[in-house]
FIKOLZA-1660 file (N, C-alpha, C; in steps of 0.1 Angstrom, whole numbers, plus 5000, padded with zeros to 4 digits):
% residues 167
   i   px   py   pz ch aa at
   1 4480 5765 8502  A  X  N
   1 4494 5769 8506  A  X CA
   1 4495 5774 8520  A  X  C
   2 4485 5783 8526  A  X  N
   2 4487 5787 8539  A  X CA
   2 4482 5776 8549  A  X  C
   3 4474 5767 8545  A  X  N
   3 4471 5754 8554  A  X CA
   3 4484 5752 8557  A  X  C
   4 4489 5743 8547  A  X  N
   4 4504 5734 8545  A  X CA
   4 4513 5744 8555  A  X  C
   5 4516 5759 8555  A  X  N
   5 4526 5766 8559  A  X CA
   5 4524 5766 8578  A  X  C
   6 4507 5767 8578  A  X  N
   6 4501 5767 8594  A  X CA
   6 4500 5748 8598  A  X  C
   7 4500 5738 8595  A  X  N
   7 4505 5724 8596  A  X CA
   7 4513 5723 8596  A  X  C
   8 4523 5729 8592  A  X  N
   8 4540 5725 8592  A  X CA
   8 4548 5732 8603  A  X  C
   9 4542 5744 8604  A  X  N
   9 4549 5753 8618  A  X CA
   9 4539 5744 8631  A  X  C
  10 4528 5739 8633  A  X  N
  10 4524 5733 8640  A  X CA
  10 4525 5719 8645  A  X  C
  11 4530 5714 8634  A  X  N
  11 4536 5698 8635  A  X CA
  11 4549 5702 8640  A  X  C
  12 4559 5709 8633  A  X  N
  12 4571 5713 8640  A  X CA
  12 4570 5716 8654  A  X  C
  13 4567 5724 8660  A  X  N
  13 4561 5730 8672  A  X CA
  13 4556 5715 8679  A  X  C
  14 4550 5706 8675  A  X  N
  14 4541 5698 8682  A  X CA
  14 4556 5684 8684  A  X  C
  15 4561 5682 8676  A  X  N
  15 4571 5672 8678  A  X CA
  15 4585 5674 8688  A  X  C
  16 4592 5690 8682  A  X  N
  16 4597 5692 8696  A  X CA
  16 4590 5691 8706  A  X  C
  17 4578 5697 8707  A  X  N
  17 4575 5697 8725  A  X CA
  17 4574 5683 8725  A  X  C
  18 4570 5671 8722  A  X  N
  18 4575 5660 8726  A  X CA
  18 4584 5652 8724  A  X  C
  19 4592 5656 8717  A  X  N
  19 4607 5652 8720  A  X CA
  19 4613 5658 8734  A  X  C
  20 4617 5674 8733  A  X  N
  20 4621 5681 8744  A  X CA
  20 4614 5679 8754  A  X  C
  21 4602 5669 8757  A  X  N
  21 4594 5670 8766  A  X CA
  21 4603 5655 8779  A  X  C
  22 4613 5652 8771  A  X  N
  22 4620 5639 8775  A  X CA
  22 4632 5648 8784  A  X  C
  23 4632 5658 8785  A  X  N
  23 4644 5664 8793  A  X CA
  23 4644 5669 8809  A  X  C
  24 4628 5658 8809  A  X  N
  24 4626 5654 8825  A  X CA
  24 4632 5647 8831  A  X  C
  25 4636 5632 8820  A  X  N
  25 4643 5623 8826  A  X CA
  25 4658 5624 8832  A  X  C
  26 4665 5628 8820  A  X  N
  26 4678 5640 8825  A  X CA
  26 4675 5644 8840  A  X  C
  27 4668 5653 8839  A  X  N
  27 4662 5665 8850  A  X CA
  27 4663 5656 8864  A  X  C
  28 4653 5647 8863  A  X  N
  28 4648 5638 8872  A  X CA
  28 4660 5631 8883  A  X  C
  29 4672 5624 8870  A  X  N
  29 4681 5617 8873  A  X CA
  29 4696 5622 8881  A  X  C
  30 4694 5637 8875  A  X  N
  30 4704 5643 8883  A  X CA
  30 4697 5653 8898  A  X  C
  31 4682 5652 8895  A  X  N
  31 4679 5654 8909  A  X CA
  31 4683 5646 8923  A  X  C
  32 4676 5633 8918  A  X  N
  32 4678 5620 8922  A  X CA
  32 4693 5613 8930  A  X  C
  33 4701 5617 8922  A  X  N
  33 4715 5615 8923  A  X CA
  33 4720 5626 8928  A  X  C
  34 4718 5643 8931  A  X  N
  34 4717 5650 8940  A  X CA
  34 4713 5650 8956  A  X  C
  35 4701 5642 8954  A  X  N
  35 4697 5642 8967  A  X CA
  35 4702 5627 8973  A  X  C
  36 4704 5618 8970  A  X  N
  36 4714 5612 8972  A  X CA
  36 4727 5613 8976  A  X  C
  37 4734 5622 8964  A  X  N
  37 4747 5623 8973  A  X CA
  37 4745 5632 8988  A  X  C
  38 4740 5640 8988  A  X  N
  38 4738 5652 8997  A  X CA
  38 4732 5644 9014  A  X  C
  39 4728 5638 9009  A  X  N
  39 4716 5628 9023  A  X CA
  39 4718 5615 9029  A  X  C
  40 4726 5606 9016  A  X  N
  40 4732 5592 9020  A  X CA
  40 4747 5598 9023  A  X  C
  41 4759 5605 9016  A  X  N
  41 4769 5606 9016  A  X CA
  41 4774 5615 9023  A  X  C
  42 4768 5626 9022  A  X  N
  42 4770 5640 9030  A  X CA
  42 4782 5649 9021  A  X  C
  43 4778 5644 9010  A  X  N
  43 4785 5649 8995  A  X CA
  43 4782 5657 8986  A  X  C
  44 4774 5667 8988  A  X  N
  44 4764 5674 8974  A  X CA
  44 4772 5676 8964  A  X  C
  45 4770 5674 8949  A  X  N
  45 4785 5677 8944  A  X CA
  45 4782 5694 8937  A  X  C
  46 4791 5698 8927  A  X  N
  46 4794 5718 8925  A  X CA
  46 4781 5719 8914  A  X  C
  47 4777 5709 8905  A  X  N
  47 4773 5705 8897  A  X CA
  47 4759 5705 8893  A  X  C
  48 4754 5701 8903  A  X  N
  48 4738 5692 8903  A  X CA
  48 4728 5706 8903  A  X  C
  49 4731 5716 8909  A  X  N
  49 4719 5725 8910  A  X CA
  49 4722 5733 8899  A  X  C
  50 4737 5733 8891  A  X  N
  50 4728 5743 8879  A  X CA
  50 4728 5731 8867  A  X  C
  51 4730 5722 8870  A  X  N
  51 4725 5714 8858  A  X CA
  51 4710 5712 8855  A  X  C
  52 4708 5708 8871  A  X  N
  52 4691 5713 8873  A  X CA
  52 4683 5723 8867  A  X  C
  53 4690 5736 8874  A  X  N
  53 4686 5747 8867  A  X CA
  53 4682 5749 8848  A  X  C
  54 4693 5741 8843  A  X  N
  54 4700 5745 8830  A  X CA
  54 4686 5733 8822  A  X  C
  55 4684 5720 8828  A  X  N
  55 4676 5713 8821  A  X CA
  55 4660 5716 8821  A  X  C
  56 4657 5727 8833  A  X  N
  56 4645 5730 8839  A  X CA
  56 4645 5741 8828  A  X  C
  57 4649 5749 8829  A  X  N
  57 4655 5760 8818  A  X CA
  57 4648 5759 8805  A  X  C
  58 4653 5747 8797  A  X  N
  58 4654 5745 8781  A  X CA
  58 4645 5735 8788  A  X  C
  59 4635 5731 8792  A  X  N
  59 4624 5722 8794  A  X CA
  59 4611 5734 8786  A  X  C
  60 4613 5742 8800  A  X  N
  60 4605 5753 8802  A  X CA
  60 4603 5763 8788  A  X  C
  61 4617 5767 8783  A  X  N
  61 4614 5774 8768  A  X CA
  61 4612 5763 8759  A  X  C
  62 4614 5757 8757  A  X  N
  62 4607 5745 8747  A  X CA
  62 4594 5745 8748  A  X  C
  63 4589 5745 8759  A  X  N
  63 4576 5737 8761  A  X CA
  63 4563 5752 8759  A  X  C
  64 4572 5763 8753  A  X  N
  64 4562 5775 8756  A  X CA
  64 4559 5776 8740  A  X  C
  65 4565 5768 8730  A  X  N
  65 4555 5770 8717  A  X CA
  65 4547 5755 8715  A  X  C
  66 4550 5749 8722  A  X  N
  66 4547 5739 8723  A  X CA
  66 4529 5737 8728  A  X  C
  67 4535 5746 8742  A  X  N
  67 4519 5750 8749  A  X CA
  67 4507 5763 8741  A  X  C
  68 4516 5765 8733  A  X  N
  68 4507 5778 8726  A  X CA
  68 4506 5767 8714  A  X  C
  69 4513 5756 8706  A  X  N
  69 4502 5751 8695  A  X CA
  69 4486 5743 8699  A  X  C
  70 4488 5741 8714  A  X  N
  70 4484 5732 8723  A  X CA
  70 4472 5738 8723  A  X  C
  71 4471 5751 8726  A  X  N
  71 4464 5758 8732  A  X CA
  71 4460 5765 8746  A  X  C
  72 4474 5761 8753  A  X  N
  72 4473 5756 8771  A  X CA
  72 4476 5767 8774  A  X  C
  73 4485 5779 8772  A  X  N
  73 4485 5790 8779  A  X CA
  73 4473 5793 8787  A  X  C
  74 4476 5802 8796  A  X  N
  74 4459 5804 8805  A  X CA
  74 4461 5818 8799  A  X  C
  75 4449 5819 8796  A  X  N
  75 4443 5835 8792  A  X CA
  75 4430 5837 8800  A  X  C
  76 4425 5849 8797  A  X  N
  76 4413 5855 8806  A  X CA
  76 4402 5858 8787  A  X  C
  77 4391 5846 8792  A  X  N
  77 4385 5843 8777  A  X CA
  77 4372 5849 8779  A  X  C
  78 4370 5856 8791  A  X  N
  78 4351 5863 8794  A  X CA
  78 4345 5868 8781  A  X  C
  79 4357 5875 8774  A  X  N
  79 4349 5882 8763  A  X CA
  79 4351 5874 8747  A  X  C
  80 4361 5868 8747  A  X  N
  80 4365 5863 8733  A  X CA
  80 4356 5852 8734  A  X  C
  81 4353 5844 8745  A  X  N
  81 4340 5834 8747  A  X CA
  81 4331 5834 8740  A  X  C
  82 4327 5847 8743  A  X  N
  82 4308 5854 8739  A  X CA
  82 4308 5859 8722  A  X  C
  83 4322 5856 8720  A  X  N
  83 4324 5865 8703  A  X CA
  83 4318 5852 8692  A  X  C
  84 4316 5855 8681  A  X  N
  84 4314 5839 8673  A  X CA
  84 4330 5838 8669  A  X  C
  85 4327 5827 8661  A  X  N
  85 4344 5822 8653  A  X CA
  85 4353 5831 8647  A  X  C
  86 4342 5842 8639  A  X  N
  86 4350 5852 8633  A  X CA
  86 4353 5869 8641  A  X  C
  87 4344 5869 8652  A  X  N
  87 4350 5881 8661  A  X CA
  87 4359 5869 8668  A  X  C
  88 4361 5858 8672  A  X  N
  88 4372 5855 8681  A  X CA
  88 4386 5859 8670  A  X  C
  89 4383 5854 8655  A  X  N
  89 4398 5861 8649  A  X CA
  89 4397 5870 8649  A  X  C
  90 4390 5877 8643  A  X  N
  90 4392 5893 8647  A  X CA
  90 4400 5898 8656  A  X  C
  91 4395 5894 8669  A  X  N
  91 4404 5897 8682  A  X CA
  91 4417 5893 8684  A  X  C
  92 4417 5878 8678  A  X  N
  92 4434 5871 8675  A  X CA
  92 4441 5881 8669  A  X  C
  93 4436 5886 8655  A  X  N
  93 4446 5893 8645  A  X CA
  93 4454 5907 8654  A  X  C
  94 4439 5911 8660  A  X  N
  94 4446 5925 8666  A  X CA
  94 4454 5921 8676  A  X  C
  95 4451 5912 8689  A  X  N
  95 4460 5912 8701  A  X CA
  95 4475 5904 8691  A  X  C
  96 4472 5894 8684  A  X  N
  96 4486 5891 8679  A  X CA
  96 4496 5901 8670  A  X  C
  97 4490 5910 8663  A  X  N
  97 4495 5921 8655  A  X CA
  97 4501 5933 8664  A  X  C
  98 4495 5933 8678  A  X  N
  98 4496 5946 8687  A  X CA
  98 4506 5941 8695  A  X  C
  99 4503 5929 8707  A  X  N
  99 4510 5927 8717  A  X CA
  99 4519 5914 8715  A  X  C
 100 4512 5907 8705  A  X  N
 100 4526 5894 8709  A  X CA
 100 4536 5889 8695  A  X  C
 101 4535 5896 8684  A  X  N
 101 4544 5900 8675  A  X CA
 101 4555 5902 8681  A  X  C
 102 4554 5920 8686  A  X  N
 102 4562 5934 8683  A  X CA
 102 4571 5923 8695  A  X  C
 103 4559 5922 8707  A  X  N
 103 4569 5914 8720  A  X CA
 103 4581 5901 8717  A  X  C
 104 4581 5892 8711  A  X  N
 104 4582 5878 8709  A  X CA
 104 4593 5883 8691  A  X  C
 105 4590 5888 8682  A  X  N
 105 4599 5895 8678  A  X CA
 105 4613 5897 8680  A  X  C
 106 4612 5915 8691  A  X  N
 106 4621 5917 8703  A  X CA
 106 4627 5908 8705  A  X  C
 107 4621 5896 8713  A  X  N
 107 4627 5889 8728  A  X CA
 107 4635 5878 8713  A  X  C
 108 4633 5876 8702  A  X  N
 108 4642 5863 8691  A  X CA
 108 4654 5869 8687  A  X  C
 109 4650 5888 8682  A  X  N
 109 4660 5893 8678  A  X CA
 109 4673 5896 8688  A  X  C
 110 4666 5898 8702  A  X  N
 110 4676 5905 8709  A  X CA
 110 4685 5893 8721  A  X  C
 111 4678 5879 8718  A  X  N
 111 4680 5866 8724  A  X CA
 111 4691 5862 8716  A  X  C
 112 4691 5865 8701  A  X  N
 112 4698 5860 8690  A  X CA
 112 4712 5869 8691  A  X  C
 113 4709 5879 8697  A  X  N
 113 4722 5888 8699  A  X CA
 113 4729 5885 8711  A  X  C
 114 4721 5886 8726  A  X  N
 114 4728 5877 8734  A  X CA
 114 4740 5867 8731  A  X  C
 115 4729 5858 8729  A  X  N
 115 4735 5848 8723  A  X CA
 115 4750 5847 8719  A  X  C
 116 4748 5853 8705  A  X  N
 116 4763 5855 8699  A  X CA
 116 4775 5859 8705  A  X  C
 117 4771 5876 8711  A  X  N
 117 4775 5879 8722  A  X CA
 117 4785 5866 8731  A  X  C
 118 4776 5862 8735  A  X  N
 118 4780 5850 8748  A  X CA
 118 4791 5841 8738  A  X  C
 119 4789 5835 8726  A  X  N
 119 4794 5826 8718  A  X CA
 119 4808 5833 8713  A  X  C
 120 4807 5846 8712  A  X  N
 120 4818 5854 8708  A  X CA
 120 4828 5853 8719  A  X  C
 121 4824 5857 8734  A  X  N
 121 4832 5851 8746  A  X CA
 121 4833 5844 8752  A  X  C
 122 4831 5833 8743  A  X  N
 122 4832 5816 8745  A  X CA
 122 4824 5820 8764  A  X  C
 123 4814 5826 8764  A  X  N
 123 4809 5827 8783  A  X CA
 123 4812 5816 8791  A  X  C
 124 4815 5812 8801  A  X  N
 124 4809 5804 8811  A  X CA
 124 4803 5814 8823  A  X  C
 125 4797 5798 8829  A  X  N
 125 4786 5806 8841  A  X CA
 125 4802 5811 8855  A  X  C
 126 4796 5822 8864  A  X  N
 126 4807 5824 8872  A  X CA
 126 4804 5818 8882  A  X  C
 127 4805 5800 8884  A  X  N
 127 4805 5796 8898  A  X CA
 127 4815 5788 8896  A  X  C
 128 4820 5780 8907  A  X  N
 128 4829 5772 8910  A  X CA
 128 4830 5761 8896  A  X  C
 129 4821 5755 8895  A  X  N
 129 4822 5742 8883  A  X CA
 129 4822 5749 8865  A  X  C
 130 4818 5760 8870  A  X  N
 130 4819 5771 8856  A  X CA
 130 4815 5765 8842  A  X  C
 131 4806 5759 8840  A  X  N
 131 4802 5753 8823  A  X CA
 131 4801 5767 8815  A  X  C
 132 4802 5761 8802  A  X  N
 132 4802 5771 8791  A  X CA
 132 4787 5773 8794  A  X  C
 133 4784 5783 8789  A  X  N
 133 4766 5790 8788  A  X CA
 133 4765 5796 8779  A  X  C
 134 4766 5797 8769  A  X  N
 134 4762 5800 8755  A  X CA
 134 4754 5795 8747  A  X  C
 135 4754 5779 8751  A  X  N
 135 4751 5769 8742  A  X CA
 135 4731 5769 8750  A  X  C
 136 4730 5777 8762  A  X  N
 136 4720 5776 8770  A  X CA
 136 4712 5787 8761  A  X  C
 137 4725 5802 8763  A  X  N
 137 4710 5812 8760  A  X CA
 137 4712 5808 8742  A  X  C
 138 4716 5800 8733  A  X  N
 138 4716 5797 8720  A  X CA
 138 4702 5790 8719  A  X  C
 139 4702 5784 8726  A  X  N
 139 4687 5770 8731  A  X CA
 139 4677 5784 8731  A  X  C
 140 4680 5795 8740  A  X  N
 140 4670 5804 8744  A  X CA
 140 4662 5813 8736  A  X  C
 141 4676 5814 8724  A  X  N
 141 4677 5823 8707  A  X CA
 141 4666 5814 8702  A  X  C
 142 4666 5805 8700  A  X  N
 142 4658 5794 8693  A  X CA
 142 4647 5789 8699  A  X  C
 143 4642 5788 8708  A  X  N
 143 4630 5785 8716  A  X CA
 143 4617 5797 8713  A  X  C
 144 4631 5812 8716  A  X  N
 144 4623 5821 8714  A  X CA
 144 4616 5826 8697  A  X  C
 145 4623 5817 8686  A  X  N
 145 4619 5814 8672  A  X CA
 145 4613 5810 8669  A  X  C
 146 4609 5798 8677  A  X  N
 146 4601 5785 8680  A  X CA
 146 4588 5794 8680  A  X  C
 147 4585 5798 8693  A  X  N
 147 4574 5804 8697  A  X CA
 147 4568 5818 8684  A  X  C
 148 4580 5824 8678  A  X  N
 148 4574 5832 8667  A  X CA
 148 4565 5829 8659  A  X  C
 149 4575 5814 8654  A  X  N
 149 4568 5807 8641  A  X CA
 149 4553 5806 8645  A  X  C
 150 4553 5800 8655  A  X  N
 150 4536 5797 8662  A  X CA
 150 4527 5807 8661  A  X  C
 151 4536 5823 8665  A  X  N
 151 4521 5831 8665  A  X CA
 151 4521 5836 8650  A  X  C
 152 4529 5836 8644  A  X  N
 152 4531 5839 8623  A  X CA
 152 4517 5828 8621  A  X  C
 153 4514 5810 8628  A  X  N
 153 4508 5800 8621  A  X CA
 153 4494 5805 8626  A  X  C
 154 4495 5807 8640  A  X  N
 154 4481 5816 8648  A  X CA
 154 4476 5823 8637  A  X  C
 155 4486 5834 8636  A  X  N
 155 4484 5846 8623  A  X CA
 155 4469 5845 8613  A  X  C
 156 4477 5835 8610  A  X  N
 156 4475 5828 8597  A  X CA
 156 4463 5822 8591  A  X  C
 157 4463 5814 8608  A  X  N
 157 4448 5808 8608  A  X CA
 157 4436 5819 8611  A  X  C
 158 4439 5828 8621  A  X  N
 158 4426 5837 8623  A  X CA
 158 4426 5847 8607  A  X  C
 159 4431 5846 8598  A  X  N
 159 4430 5849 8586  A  X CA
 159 4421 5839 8578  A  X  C
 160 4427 5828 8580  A  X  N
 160 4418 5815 8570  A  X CA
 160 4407 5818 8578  A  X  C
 161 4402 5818 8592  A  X  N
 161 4388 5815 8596  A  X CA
 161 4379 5831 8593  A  X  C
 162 4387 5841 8589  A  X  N
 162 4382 5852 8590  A  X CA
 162 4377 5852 8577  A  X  C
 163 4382 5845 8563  A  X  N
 163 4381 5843 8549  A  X CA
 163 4373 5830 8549  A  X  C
 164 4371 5825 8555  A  X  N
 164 4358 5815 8556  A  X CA
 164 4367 5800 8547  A  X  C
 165 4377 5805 8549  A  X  N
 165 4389 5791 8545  A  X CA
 165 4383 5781 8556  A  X  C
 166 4386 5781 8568  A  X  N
 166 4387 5772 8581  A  X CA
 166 4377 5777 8588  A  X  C
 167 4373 5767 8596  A  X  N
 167 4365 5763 8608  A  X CA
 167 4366 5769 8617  A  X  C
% end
């Protein structure tokens, strides 16, 4: 049962990041056609740098439970290195129980309020071209869920390898 629950938050996690991982092309195209207008035309339009922003944005939170099923975050491993399988969980359970819960938690519950917040005042951003932005920090509510599920599946696993379940 806890395999299936840590495979399923991990497959989830692993398919958005490469789906969401396509929101370069977007990214790319309105760069492209940015620097274009701005250079051939002498036309920048109101538009191009926060759409930029906005796709680089939800690239970027996407791609951060993505890189933690991955394993790619950079950490400092001198000591967890030298530990065997089961002091490396060990050390998982505590730093994930201590520092990246209580943090990551916080940042879903209180992103989730933003959020609403923003949705309740139908927000837009305050520049000239003014798009709604709600629908951005909503992406941000949810990215930042994203990334929970992953350290609950973390969790889970330094439990199975600590119970001699997993490898």
């Amino acid at each position: 049962m806890i395999t299936k629950i840590i495979n399923g938050i991990n497959i989830f996690n692993t398919r958005q990041g490469e789906v969401t991982s396509l929101l370069v092309i977007p990214l790319l195209g309105v760069v492209i056609y940015e620097v274009f207008m701005r250079y051939v035309f002498n036309a920048p339009t109101v538009w191009g740098f926060e759409v930029t922003a906005f796709l680089y944005g939800m690239h970027y939170m996407f791609g951060m439970s993505y890189t933690d099923v991955m394993d790619g975050h950079v950490k400092v491993d001198i000591f967890s290195a030298r530990l065997s399988p089961r002091g490396q969980a060990i050390l998982g359970i505590i730093t994930t129980c201590i520092f990246f819960l209580p943090v990551i938690a916080c940042m879903t519950f209180f992103s989730f309020k933003f959020a609403m917040t923003s949705i309740d005042g139908w927000e837009r951003n305050s520049t000239s071209w003014a798009p709604l932005i709600w629908p951005y920090k909503l992406v941000m509510a949810f990215t930042f869920l994203f990334l929970l599920l992953q350290g609950i599946s973390n969790l889970l696993k330094f439990f199975s390898i600590l119970s001699g379940k997993k490898s």
